[in-house]
Every structure is written in C-alpha cells, then in structure tokens.
C-alpha positions in Angstrom: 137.6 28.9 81.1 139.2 30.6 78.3 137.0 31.2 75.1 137.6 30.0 72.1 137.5 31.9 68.6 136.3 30.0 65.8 135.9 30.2 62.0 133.4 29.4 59.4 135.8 28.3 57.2 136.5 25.1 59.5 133.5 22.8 57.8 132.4 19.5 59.9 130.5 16.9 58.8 128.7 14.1 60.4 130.8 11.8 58.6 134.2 13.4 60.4 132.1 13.3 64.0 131.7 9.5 63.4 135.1 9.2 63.0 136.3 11.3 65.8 133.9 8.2 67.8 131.0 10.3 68.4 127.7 8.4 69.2 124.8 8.7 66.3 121.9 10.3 67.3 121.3 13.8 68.6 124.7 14.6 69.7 125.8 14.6 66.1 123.2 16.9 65.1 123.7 19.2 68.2 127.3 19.0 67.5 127.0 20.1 63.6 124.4 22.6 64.6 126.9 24.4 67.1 129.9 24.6 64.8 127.4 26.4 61.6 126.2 29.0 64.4 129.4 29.6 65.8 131.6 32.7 64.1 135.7 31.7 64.9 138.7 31.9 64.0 139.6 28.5 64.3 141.2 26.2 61.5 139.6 22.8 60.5 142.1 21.0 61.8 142.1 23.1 65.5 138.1 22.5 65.3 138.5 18.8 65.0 140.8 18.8 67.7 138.9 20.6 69.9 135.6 17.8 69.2 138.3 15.5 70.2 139.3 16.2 73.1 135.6 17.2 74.2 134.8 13.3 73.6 137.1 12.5 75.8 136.5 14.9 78.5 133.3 16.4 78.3 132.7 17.2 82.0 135.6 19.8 81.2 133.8 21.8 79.2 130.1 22.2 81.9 131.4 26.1 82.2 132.2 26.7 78.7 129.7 29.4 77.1 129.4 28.0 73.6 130.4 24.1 74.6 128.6 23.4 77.8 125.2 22.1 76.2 126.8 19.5 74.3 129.6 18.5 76.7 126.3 17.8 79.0 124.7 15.5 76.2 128.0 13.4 76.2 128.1 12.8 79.7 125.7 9.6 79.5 124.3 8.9 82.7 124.8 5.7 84.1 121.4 4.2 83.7 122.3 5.3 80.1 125.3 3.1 79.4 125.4 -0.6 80.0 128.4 -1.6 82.2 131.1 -4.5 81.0 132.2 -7.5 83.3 134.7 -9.3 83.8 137.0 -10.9 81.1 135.9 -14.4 79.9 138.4 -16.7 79.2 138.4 -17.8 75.7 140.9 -19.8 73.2 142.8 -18.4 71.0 144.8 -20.9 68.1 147.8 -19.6 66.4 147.9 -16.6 68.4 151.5 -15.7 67.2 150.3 -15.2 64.0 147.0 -12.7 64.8 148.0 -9.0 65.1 147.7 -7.3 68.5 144.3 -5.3 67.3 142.2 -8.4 66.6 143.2 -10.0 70.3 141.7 -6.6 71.7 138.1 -6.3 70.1 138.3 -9.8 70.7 138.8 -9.4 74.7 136.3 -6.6 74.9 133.7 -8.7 73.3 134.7 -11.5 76.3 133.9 -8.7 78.8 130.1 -8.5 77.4 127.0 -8.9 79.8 125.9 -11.6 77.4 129.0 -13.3 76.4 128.8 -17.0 77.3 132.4 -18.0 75.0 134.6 -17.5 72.5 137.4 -18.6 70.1 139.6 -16.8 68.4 140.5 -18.3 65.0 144.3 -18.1 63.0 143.7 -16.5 60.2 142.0 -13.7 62.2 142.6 -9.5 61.8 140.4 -6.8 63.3 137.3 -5.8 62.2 134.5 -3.7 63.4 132.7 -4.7 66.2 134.0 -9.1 66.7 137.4 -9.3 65.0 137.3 -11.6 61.9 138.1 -14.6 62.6 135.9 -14.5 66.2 133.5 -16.6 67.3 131.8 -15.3 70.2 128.7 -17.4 72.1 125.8 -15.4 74.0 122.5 -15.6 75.3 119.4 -15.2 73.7 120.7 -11.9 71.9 122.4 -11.2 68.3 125.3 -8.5 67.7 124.7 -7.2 64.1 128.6 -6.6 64.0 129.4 -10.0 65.2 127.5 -11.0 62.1 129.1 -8.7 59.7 128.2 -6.5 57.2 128.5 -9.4 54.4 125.7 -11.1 55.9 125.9 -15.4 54.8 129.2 -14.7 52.6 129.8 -18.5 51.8 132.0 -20.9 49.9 130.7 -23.3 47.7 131.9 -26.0 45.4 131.1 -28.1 42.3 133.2 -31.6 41.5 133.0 -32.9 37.9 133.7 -35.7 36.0 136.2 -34.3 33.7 139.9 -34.8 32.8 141.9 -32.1 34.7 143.7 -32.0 31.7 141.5 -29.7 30.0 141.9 -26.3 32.0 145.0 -26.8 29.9 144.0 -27.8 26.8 141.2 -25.3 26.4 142.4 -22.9 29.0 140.7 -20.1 26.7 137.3 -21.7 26.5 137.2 -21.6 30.5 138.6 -18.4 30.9 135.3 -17.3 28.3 132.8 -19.7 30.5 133.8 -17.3 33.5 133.7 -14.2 32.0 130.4 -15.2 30.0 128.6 -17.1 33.1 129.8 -14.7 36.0 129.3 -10.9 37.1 131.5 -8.9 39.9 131.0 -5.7 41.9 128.1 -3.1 40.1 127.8 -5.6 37.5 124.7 -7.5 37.2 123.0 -10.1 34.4 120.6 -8.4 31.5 118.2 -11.1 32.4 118.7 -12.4 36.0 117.4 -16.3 36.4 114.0 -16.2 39.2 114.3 -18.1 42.6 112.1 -19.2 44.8 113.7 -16.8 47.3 111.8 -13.9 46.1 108.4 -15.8 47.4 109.5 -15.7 50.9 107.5 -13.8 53.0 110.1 -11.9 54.7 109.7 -9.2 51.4 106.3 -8.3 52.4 106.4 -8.6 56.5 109.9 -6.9 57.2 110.1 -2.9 56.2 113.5 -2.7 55.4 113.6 -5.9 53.2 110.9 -4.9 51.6 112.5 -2.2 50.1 115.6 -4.7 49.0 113.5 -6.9 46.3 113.9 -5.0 43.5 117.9 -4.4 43.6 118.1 -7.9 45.2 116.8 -9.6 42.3 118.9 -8.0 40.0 122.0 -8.9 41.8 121.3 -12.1 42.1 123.8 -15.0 40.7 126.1 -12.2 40.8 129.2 -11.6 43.5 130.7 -9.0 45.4 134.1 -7.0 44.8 137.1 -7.3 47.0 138.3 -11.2 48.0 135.3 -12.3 46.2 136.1 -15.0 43.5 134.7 -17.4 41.4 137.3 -20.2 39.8 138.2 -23.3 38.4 140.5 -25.8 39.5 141.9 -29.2 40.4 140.7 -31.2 43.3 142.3 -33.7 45.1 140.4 -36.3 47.1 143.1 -37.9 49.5 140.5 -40.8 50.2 137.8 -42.7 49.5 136.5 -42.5 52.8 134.7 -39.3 51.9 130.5 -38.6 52.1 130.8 -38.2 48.9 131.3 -41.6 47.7 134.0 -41.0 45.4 137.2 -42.3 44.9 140.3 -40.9 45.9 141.8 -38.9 42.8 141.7 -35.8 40.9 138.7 -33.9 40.0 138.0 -31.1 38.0 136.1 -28.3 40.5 134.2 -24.8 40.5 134.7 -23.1 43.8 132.9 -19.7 44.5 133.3 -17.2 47.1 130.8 -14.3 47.6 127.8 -13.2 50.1 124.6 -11.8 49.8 125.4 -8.2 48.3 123.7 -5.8 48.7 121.0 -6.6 50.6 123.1 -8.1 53.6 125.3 -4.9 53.1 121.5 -3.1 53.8 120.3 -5.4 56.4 123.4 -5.0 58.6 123.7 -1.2 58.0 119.9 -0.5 59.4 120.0 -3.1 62.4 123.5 -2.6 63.5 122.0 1.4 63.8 119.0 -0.1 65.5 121.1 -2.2 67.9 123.5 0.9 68.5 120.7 3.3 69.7 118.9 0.7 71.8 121.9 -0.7 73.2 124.2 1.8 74.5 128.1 0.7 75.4 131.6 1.5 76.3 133.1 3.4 73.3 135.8 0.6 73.1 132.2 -1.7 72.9 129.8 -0.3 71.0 130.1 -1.7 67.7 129.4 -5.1 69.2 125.6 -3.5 70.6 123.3 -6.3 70.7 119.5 -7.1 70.1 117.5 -8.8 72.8 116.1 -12.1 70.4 112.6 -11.1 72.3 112.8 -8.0 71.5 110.5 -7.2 67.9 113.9 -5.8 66.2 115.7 -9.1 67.5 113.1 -11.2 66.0 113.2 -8.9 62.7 117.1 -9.3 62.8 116.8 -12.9 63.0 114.6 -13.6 60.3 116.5 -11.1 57.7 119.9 -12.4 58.5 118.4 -15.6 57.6 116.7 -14.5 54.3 120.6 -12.9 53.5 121.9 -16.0 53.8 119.6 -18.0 51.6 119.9 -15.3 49.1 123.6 -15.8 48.8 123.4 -19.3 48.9 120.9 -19.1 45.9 123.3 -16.3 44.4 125.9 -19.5 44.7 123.2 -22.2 43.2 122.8 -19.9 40.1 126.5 -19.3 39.5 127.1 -22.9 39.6 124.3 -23.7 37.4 124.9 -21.4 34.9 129.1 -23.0 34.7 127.2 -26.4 34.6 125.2 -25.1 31.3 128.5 -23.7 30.0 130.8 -27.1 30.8 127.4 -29.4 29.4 128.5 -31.5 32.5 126.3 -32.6 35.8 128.3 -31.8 38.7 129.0 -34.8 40.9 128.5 -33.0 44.1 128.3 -29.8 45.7 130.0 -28.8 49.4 129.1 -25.7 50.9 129.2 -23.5 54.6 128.2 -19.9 55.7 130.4 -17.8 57.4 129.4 -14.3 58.8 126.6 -16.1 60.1 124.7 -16.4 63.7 123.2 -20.0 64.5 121.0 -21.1 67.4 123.0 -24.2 68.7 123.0 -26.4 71.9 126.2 -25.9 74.8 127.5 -28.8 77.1 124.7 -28.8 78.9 121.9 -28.6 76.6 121.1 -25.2 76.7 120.7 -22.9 73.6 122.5 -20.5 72.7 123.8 -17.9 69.9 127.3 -18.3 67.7 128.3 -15.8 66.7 130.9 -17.3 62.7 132.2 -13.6 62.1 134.9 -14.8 59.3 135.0 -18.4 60.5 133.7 -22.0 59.4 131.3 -24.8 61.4 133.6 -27.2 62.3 130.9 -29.3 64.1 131.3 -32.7 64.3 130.9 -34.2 60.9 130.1 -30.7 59.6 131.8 -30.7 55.9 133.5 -27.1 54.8 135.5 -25.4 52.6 138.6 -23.4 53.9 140.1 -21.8 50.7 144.0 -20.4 50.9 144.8 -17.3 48.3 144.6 -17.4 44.6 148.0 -19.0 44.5 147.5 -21.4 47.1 145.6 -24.6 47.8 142.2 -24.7 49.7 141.1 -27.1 51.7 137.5 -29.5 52.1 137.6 -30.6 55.5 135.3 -32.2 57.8 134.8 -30.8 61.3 135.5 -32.7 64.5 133.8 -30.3 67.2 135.8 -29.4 69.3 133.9 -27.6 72.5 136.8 -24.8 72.7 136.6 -23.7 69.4 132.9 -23.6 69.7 132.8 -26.2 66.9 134.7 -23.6 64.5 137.7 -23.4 62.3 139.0 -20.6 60.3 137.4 -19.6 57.1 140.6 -18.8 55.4 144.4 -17.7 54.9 143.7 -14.2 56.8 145.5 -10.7 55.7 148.8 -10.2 56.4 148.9 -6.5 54.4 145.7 -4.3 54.4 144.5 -3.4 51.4 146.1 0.1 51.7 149.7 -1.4 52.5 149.2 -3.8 49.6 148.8 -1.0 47.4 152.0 1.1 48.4 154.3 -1.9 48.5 153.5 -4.6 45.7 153.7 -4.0 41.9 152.5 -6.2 39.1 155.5 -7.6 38.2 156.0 -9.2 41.1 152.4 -10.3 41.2 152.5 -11.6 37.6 155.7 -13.5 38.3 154.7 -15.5 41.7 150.8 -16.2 39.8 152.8 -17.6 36.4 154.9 -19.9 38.9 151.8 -20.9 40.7 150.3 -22.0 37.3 147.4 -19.7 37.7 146.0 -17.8 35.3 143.8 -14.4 36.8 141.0 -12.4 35.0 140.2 -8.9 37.1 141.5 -8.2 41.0 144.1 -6.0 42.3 147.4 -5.2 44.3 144.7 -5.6 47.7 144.4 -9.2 46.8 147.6 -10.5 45.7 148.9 -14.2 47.1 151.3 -12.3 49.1 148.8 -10.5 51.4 147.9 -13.7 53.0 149.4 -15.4 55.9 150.9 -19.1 54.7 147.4 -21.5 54.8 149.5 -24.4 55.5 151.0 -22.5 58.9 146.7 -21.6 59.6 146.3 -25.1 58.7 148.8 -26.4 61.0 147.0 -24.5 64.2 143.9 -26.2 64.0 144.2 -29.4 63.2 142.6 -30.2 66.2 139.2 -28.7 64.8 139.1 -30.3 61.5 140.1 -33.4 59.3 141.5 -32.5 55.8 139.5 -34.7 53.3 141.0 -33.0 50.2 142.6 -30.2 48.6 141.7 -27.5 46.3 144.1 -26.0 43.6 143.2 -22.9 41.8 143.9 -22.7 38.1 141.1 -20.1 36.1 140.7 -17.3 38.4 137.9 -14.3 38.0 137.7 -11.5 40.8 136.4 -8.2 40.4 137.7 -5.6 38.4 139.5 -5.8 35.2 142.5 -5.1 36.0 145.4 -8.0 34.5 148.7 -8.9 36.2 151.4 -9.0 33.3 155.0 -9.3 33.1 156.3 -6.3 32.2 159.6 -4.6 31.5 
C-alpha cells in the first residue's frame, strides 16, 4: 500500500473523532496518539478524510505501516458487537408529516434484541439515539438515549379563579410576576426555596448524583433554555364532565414547560457513556446501547432517572408556587405528565415491561396530559384513551418543522413580531429557533391522534417568558 505523508499542522481532536463516528474508549486515544507522533504533509482536511474512510474500511488498512494497529482495534470481533434482528412492526400516526430521518432511527430501534414495540408519534423529528417523538417497549433493560438527555422534562399547569380579563387590564403587572418569580438558562434564584427532594437518599448512595446536590439545589424552581417556557394564559374547559369538577368556561391558567436541568443533562451524559461501553452496537445503533435493569448500573440508572424526574417536577411545584404568591390566588387545580421518561408498565398479557416516552405523553386510559402547540398556538388538556398501538402514548407537542439552524437563516423579527401581535401574545426572551412558525400546525398533530386521546380543553397563551432576553418588535 502506498504511504502516506502527513503534517503536524493537521490538529485532531477527540471531539472531531466523535464526530467522524468513532467509538469512545481506546480507539480515540490510540487514534489521537498516532496522528501527534506522526510527521506528514497532510492537510487537516486530507487527515480527517483519511480517519474517515479508515472507519469505514479498516480491514484496508492491516498492511499499512503507520495505520495497521488502529485499523486492527476497529475491526470488533463478533463476540464484541451485539447483532440486530429483524424489523418489528410498529405504528406510525401522521407519518406524512414526520421527516424521513426520524422514521429511520425509529426502524433501527425496532430491529433491537430487546425491542418488544413501538409507536411513532406526529409531531416527531430525529434525535439521538430514539427519534423524538418514539416510544419504544423492551424487556427488562433501559436505553439512556431512549430517555433523553432532559431527563422528566414535563408540563404542568395551574387554573385560577380569576377574570381572564386581567392579562389585559394589568398585562404589565403579569409580565413583572414572570420576570420577578421565574429564572431561565444559567440563571438561578439568590435564595433558592428547600425541598424535600434533597433528603432522598439517592444523594448519598449513587456516585454521580452525589456530586449533582450542590448545583442541583441552586437550579432548582428554575428552567432550562431552548423551547422551555413558563406563561400565562386563558383556558377553556369545553365541559363539565372533567376530573376536575369544574364547570365548563374560561379560566385564567399558568402553564410551565421545563425538565430537570442540569442534573438530568449529567445523569444521562455519564450512563448513556456507561451503557455505550458495556453495550456495544451497529454504528447506525449505538446511541440507543442499553442497560441490563439487573445489571448494578441498570439499577443505578433506574433510581437516578427517577430522582431527575421528581426534581423537575419539584422545579415545576416551586415555579407555580411562587406565581401563586405573586397572583395572592389559590390555584384551583394542577394537571401535570413527564415526557423523556422510562416507566415500568404491564403488556396484553400481563407481563412487565419498559416504555420507553422519548418526547411523547401517557395517554393511558384515563391518564390526564397536557399537549402544548407553539407560543402562538393553542395547547391542549386531554385525557388518554389507551390505545394498545400507541403503547398508551400521544405526542407531547407541535414538533419542528425548521431546526434551530434553518430558523435562524430564514426568519427575521419582523415577521416574528407581526404573526405574535396577531396572535394576541405578548413574549419576554426567546429567539428566531423558537418562533410559531417552526412548528408543524397542532391542529393537523391533533387531528392524527385522536384516536389516543380525548380533548377536555384548550390552552391559549397570552404572557410568554422563554430564555434569553432577546424581544421580537416591529421594526422598519
């Protein structure tokens, strides 16, 4: 085989390795090792290349003098590498609307050894690892990625008895109660409130979470940055037949949106690695690794996604209370559901087994939820009906239409500012990436699953705070 010449000059970094798909571990650091001892005349573009195309054909490269010890380490052996099966079937709603890259991770995931079932949701898009919008089924094991990074991101809502009227009358004095009662992003509280979250044991037991207290108490009551919201607006309760045992009307509402920072973020970093170099796949599978729920990292897993996902719920309980202090009013009731969430749950036949809510809402039988549109857009509370396809799920949104990128080079805030001023919404923080207009239509997601839940009311937004300060005005 020809030699190649290469060049200092032509820098690498784990970070572009990871990239280019190469596994973590020791080929990395094999990989970086070679390319500092190696003297060439090679570009960092031609070097890159090169790693590429070694990936992908390693056995190539046995002969090469410089190459042949780290082709050998990338040729797993098969005892190494966990084979795929056959394609599940699986039921997909609204598939016209979900891009062609969210049906794909969401038919490799099918083709797992420990995939039972799956749905595929409408407002889904493609992730890492389960698409959002997936729900995926398995036995007695947990995918980190089929979780999520945002580990128990949830919606919530509070209902009040108070004229609509006033998010118009004192529009200003709401717009203050957000920006005084809520934090976004880095931001955090001078003096966070305590919770009993912070007695649970899982701080002293579980390594990694022990090392999470300190930042996770002082991000708590406080939400995340990107389609992370906390807002006011009008509800509409279509009937009395509700569990809430109200009547049919209009209702002045809080609805928030946010997970459980960083500590999830943390949680799903460290086991997703764990799961990754214990469970080795196909590159087209092996962000969706698993853990064995017998297994003591499985068992860890299990107990810290859980702790993530009271800690955002209690991150939910304080911003709520603290709106409560600010509006002097008790709220009349409180909805809330996970999503990025695994639960242990019963199939057809009785049997147990693990879903898998990347991005998507229990729709169980009687199971209340929240299923917000965009900023501009109604929400909807709806009551599950359970249906066995959808392994008891519906979506937990409107779903992208633009990534956050293309959202960015095509929208400006003119346009923004106009369609929010028609909506009748007024927006403190966000960006171009969360615009109305990067959402598919959330009557259309509606529409394809109304099989999976009942609409019991509707949710208008009227106050809106995101991250960021940036403000959406008409210009000329």
């Amino acid at each position: 085989m020809e030699q190649i010449q290469f060049t200092q000059a032509a820098t690498v970094t784990g970070k572009d390795l990871r990239q280019l798909g190469y596994p973590e571990g020791k080929v990395i650091g094999m990989a970086l090792q070679l390319m500092e001892k190696i003297v060439t005349t090679q570009t960092r573009e031609e070097t890159l290349q090169l790693l590429s195309l070694l990936l992908a054909q390693p056995a190539a490269y046995l002969a090469h003098a410089e190459l042949k010890d780290l082709a050998e380490a990338l040729i797993q052996k098969p005892s190494d590498t966990l084979s795929l099966v056959a394609q599940k079937e699986y039921q997909i709603y609204g598939a016209e609307a979900i891009e062609a890259g969210a049906v794909k991770q969401m038919q490799v995931a099918m083709k797992l050894p420990i995939t039972l079932g799956g749905a595929l949701m409408p407002d889904a898009h493609p992730g890492y690892g389960l698409p959002i919008g997936g729900v995926l089924a398995t036995r007695n094991a947990v995918i980190p990625y089929g979780v999520g990074v945002d580990i128990g991101c949830r919606m919530c809502m509070t209902l009040y008895d108070l004229p609509v009227s006033l998010l118009d009358e004192k529009k200003e004095d709401f717009k203050k109660l957000l920006l005084n009662n809520t934090q976004f992003g880095t931001a955090t509280f001078k003096k966070p409130l305590d919770n009993a979250i912070f007695e649970r044991k899982e701080f002293l037991e579980i390594a990694i979470v022990k090392g999470l207290k300190d930042k996770a108490y002082k991000q708590i009551g406080s939400s995340g940055g990107g389609n992370h919201f906390v807002e006011f607006g009008i509800v509409e309760l279509l009937s009395a037949a509700n569990e809430f045992a109200l009547p049919a009307g209009q209702y002045l509402a809080v609805l928030s949106h946010s997970g459980s920072r960083g500590m999830g973020a943390a949680i799903a970093a460290h086991y997703t690695k764990v799961a990754m170099e214990a469970c080795k796949l196909p590159q087209e599978a092996k962000h969706l690794a698993w853990l064995d729920l017998d297994s003591e990292a499985g068992a860890e897993y299990w107990q810290a996604m859980n702790l993530a996902g009271d800690y955002a719920s209690a991150c939910h309980h304080q911003i709520h209370q603290r709106l409560a202090v600010g509006l002097r009013a008790t709220p009349l009731t409180m909805i809330e559901n996970h999503h990025n969430f695994a639960w242990k749950e019963k199939d057809a036949t009785g049997n147990e087994i693990i879903v898998h809510r990347k991005g998507a809402t229990p729709a169980g039988k009687g199971v209340l939820g929240i299923i917000p549109g965009s900023m501009a857009s109604p929400g909807f509370i709806v009551r599950g009906k359970g249906e066995p396809q959808a392994l008891n799920s519906a979506s937990h949104g409107a779903g992208r239409v633009l990534s956050r990128t293309k959202a960015k080079e095509t929208l400006n805030k003119k346009t923004v500012a106009a369609h929010l001023l028609q909506a009748g919404v007024e927006l403190l923080g966000s960006g171009l990436d969360e615009a109305p207009m990067v959402y598919k239509d959330i009557h259309q997601v509606m529409a394809y699953q109304q099989d999976l839940v009942d609409v019991l009311g509707t949710f208008m937004p009227r106050i809106v705070r995101m991250c960021g300060d940036e403000r959406f005005q008409e210009v000329d």
